[in-house]
N, CA, C and O atoms as a Tinker XYZ file with bonds, in Angstrom:
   360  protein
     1  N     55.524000   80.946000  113.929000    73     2
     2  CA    54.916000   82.150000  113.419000    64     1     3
     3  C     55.980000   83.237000  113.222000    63     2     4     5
     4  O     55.901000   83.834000  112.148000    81     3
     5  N     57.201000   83.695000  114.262000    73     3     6
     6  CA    57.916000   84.227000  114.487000    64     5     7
     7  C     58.677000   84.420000  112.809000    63     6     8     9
     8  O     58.727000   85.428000  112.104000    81     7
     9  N     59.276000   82.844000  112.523000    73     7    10
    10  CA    59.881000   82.238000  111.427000    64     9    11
    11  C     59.414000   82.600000  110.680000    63    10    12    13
    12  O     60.308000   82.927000  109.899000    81    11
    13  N     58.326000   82.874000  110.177000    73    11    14
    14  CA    57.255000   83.087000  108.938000    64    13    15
    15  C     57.179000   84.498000  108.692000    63    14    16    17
    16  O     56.751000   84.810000  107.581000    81    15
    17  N     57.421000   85.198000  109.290000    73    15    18
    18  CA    57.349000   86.811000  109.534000    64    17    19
    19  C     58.459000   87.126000  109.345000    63    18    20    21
    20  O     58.586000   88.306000  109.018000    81    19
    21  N     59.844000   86.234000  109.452000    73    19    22
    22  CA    61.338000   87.046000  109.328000    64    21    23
    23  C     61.511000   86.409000  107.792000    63    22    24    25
    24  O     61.933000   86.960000  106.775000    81    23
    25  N     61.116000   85.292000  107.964000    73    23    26
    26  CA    61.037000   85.043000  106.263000    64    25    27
    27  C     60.637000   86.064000  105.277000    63    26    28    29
    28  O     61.245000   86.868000  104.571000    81    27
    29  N     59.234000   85.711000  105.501000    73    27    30
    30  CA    58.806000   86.594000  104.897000    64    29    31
    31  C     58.907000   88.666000  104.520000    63    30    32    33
    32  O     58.603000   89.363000  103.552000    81    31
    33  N     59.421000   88.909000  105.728000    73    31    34
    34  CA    60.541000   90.130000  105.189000    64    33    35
    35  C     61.375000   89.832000  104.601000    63    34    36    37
    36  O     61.420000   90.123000  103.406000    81    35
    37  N     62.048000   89.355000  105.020000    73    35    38
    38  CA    63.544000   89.049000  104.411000    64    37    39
    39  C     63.572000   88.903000  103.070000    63    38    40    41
    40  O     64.424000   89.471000  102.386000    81    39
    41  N     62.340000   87.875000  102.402000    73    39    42
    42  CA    61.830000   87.799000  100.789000    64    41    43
    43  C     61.708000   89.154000  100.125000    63    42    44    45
    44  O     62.216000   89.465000   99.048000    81    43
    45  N     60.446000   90.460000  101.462000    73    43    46
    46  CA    60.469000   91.345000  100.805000    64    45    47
    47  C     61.597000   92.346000  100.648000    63    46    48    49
    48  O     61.797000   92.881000   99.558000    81    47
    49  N     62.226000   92.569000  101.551000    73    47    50
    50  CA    63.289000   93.005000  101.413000    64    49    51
    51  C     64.146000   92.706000  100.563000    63    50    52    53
    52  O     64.717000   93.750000  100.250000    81    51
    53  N     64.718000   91.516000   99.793000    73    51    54
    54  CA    65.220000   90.773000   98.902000    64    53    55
    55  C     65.058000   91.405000   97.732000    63    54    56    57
    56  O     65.983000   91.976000   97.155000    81    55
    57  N     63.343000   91.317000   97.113000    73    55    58
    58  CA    63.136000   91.680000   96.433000    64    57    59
    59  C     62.812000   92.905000   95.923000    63    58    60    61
    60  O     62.518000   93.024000   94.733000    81    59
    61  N     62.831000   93.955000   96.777000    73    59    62
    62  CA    62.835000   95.613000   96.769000    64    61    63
    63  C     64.080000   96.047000   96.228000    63    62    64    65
    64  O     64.167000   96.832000   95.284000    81    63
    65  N     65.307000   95.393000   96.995000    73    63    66
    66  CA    66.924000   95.430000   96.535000    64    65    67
    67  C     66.850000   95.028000   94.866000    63    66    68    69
    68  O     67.016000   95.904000   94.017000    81    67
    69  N     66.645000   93.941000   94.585000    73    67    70
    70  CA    66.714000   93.344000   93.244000    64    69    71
    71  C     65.831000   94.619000   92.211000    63    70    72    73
    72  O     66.397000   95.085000   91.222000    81    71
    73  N     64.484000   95.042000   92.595000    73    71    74
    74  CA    64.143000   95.999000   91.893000    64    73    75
    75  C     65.009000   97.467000   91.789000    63    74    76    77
    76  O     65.543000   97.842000   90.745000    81    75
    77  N     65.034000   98.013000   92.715000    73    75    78
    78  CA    66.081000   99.083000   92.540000    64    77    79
    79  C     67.077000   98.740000   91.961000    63    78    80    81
    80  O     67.396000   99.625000   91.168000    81    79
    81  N     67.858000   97.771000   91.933000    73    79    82
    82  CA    69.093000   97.954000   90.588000    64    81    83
    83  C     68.601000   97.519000   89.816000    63    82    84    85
    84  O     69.504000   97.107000   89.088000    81    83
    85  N     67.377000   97.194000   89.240000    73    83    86
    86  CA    66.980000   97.032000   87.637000    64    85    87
    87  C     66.525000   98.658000   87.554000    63    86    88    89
    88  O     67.317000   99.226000   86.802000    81    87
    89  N     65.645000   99.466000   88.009000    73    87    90
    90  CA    65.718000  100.359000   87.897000    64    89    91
    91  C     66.749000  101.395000   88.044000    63    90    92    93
    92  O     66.025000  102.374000   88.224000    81    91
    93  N     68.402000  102.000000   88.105000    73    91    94
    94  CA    69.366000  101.874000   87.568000    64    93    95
    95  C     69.614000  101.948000   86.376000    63    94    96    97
    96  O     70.070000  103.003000   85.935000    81    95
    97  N     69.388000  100.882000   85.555000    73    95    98
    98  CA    69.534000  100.927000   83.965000    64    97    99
    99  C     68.810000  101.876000   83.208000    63    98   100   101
   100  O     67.713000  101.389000   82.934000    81    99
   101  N     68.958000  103.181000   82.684000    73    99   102
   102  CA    68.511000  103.816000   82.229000    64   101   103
   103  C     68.215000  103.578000   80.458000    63   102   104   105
   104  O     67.493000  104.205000   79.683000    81   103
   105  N     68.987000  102.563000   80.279000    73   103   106
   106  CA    68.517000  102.267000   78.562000    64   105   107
   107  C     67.499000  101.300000   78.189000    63   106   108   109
   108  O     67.765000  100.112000   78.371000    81   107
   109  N     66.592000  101.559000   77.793000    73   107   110
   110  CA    65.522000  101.106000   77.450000    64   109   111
   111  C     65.568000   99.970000   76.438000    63   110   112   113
   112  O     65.501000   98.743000   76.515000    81   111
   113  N     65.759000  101.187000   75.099000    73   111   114
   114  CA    65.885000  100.342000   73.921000    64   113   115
   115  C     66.778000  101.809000   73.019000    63   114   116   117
   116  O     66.992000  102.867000   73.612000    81   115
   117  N     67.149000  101.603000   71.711000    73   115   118
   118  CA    67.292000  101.897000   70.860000    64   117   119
   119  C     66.798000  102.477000   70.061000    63   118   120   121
   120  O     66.315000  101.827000   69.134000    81   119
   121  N     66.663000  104.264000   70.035000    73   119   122
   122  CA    66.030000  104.916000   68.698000    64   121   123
   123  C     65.575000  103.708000   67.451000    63   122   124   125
   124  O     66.147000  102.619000   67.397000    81   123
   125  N     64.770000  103.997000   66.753000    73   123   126
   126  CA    64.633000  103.697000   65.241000    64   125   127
   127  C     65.071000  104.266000   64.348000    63   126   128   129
   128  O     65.343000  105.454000   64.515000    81   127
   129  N     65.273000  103.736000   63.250000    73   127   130
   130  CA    66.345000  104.641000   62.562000    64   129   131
   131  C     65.504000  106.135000   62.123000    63   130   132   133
   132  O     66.052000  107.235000   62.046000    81   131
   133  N     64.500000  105.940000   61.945000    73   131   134
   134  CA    63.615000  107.203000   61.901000    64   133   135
   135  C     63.540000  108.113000   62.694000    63   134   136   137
   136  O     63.335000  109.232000   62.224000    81   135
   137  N     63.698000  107.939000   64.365000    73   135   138
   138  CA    63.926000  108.419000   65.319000    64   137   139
   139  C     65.229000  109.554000   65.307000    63   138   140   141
   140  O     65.453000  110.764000   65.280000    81   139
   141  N     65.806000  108.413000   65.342000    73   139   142
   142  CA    67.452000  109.197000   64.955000    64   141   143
   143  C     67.648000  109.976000   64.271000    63   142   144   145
   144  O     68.356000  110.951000   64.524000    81   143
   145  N     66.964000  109.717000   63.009000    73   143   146
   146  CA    67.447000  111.070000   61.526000    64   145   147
   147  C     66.600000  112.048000   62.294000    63   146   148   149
   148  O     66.922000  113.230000   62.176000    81   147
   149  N     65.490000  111.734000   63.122000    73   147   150
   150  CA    64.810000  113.474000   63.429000    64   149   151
   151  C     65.651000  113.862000   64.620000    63   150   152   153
   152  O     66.079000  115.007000   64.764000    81   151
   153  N     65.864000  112.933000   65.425000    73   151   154
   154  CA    66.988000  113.959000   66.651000    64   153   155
   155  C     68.289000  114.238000   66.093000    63   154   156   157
   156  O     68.766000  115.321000   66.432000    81   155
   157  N     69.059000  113.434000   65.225000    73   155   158
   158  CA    70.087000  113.874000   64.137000    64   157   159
   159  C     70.136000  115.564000   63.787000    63   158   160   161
   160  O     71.035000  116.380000   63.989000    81   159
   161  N     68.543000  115.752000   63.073000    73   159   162
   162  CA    68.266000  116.834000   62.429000    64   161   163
   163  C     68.115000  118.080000   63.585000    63   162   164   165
   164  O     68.649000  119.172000   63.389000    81   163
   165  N     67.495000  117.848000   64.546000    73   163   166
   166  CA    67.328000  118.823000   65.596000    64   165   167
   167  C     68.936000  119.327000   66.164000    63   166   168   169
   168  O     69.147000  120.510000   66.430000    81   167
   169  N     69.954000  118.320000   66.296000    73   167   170
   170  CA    70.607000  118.201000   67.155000    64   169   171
   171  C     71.741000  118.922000   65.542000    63   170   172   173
   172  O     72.802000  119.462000   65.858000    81   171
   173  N     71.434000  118.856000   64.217000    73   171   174
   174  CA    72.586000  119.617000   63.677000    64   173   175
   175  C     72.379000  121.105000   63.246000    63   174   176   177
   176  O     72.982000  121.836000   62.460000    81   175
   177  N     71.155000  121.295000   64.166000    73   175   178
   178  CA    70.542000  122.589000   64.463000    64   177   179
   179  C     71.471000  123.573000   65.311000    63   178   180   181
   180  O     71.677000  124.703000   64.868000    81   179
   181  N     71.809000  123.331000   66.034000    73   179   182
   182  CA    72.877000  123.576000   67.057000    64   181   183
   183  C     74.106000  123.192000   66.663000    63   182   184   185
   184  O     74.847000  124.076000   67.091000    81   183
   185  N     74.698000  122.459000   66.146000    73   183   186
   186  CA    75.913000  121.990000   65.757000    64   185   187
   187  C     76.035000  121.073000   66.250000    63   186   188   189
   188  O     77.208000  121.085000   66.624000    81   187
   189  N     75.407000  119.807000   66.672000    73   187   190
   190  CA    75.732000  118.741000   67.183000    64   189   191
   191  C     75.519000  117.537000   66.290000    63   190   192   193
   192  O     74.827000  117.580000   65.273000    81   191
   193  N     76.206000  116.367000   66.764000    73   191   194
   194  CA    76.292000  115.266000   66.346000    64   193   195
   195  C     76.205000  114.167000   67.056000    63   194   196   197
   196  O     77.214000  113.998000   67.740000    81   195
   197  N     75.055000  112.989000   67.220000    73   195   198
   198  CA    75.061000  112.023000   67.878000    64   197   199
   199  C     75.469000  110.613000   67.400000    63   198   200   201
   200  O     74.812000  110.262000   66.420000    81   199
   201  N     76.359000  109.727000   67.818000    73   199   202
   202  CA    76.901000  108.667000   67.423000    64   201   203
   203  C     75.720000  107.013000   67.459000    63   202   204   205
   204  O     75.561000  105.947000   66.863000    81   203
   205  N     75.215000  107.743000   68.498000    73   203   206
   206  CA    73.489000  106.858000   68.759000    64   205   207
   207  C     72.511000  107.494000   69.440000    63   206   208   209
   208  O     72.827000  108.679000   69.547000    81   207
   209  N     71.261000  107.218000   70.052000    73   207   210
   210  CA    70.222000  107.585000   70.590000    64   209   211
   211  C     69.807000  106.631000   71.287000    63   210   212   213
   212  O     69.881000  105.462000   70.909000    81   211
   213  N     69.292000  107.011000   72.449000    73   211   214
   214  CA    68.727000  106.018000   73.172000    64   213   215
   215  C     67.168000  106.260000   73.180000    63   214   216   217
   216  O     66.656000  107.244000   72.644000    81   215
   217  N     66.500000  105.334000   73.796000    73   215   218
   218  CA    65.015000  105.773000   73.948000    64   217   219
   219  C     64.512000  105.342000   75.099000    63   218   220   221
   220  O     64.169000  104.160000   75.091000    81   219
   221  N     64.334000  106.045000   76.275000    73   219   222
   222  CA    64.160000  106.037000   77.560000    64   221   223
   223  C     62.622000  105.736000   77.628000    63   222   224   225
   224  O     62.210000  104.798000   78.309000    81   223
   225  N     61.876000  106.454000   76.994000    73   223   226
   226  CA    60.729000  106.287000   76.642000    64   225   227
   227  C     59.817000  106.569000   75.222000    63   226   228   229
   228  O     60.315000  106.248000   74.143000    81   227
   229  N     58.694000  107.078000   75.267000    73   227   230
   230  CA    57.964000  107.105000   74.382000    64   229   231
   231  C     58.078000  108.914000   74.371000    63   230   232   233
   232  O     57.986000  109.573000   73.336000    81   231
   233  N     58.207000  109.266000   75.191000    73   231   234
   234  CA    58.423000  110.863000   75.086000    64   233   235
   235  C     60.141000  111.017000   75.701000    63   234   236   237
   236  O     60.386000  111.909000   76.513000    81   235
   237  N     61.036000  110.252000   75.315000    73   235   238
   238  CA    62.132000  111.010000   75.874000    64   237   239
   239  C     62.942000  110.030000   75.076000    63   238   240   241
   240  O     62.580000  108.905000   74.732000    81   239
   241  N     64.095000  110.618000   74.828000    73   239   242
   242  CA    65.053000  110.445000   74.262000    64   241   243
   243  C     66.443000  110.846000   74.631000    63   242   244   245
   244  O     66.539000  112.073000   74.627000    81   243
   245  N     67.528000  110.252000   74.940000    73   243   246
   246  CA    68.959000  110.542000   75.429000    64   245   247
   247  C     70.443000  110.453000   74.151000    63   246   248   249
   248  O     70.893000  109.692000   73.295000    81   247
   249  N     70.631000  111.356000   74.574000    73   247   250
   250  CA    72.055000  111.411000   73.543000    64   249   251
   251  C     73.397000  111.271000   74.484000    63   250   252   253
   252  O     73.668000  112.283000   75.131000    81   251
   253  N     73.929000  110.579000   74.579000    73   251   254
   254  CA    75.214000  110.511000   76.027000    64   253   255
   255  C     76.534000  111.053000   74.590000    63   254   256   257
   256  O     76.467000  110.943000   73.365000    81   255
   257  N     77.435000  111.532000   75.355000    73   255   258
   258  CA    78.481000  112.416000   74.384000    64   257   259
   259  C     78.238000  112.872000   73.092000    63   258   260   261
   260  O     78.862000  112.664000   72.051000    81   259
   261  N     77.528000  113.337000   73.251000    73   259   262
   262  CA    76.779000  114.315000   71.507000    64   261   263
   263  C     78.570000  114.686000   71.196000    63   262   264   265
   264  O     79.361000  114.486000   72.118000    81   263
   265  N     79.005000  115.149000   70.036000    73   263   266
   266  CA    79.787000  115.874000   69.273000    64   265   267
   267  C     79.547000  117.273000   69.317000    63   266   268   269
   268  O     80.226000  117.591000   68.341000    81   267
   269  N     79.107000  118.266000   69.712000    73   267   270
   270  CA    78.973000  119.139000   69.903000    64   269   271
   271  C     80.105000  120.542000   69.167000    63   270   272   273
   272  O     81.168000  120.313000   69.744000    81   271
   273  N     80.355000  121.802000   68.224000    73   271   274
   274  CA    81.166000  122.410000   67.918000    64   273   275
   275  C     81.573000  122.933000   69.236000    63   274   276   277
   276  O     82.737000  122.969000   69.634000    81   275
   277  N     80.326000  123.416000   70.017000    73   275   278
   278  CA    81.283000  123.940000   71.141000    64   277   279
   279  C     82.037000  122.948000   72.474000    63   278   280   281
   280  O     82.729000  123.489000   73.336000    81   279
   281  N     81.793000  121.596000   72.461000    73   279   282
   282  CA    82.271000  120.249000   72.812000    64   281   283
   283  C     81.528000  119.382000   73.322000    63   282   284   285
   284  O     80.402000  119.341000   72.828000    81   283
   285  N     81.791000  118.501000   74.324000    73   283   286
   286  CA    80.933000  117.218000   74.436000    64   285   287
   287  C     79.754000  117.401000   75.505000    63   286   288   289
   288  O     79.891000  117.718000   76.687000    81   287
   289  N     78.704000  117.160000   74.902000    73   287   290
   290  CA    77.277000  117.421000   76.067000    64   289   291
   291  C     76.529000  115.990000   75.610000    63   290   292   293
   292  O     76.605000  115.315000   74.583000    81   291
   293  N     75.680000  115.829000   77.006000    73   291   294
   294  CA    74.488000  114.686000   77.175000    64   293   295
   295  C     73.386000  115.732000   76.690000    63   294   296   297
   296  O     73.229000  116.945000   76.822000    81   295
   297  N     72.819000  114.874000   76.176000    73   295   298
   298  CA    71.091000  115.862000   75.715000    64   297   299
   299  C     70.390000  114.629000   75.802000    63   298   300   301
   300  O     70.702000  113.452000   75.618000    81   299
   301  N     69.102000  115.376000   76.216000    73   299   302
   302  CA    67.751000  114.576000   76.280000    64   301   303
   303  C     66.482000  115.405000   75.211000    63   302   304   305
   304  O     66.386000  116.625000   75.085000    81   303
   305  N     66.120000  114.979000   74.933000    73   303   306
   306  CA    64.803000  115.653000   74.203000    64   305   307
   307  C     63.560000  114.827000   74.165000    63   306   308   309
   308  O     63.435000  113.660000   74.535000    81   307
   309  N     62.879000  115.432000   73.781000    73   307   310
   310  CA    61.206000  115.317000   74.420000    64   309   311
   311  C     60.666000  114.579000   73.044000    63   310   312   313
   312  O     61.327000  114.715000   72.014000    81   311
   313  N     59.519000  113.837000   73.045000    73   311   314
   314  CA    58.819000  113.079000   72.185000    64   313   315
   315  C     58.266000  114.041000   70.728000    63   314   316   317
   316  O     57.590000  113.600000   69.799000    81   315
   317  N     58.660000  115.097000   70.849000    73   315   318
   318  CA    58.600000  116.007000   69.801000    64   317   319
   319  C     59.843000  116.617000   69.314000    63   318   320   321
   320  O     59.910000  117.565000   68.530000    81   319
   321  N     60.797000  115.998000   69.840000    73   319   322
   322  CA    62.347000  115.991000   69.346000    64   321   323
   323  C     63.188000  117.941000   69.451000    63   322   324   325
   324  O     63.744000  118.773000   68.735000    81   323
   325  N     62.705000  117.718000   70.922000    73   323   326
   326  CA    62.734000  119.262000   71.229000    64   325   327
   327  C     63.962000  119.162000   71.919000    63   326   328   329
   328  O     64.539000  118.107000   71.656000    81   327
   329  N     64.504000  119.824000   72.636000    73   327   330
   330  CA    65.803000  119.452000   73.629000    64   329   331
   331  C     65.241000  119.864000   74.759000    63   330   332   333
   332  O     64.480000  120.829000   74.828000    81   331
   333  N     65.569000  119.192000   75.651000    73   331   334
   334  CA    65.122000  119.575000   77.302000    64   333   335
   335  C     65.900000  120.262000   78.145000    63   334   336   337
   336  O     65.634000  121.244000   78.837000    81   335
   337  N     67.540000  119.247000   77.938000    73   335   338
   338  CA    68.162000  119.184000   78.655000    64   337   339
   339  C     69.406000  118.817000   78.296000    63   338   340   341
   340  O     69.628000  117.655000   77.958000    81   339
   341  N     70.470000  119.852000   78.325000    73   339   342
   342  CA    71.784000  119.846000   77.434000    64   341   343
   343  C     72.471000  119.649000   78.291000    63   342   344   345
   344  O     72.444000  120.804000   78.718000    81   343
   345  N     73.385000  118.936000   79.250000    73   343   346
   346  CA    74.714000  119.187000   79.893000    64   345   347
   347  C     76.348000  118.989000   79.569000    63   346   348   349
   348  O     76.525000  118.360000   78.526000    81   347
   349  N     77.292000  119.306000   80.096000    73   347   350
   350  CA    78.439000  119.231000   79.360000    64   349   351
   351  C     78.573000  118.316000   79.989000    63   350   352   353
   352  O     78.049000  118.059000   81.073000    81   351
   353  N     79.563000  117.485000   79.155000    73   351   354
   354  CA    80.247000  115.994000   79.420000    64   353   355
   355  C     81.595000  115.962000   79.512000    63   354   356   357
   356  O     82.372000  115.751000   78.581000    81   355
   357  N     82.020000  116.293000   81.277000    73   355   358
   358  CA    83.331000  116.228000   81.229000    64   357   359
   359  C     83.617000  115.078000   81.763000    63   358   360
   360  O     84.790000  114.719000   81.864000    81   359
């Protein structure tokens, strides 16, 4: 019985580890190209330029080293292609 109980943690434990580093990966999938031309457009609002887009979700969106005139920032923006969240990328 003892055996069956350390096992059986040990599985769960196993598998709690294995989930947390899949969660880690913050890239989902890939803007659409439709996606892109509208955060493109938002983002040359400001003077920026993104080389790709990510899509974290259905309401969020990530830009990792935008081009920026005033220099390199991460941006995120919202499912309405708003900006949330600008930081500099040193």
């Amino acid at each position: 019985m003892m055996k069956r109980l350390l096992l059986a943690s040990l599985f769960a434990a196993g598998s709690t580890m294995a989930f947390a580093q899949d969660g880690d990966d913050t890239v989902e999938e890939m803007a659409s190209e439709e996606e892109t031309q509208m955060v493109q457009e938002t983002l040359s609002k400001i003077g920026c330029e993104a080389s790709s887009v990510e899509k974290e979700s259905d309401n969020l969106f990530e830009v990792d080293d935008a081009t920026c005139e005033i220099g390199q920032y991460d941006i995120k923006l919202d499912g309405e292609y708003r900006i949330t969240v600008m930081s500099i990328d040193e």
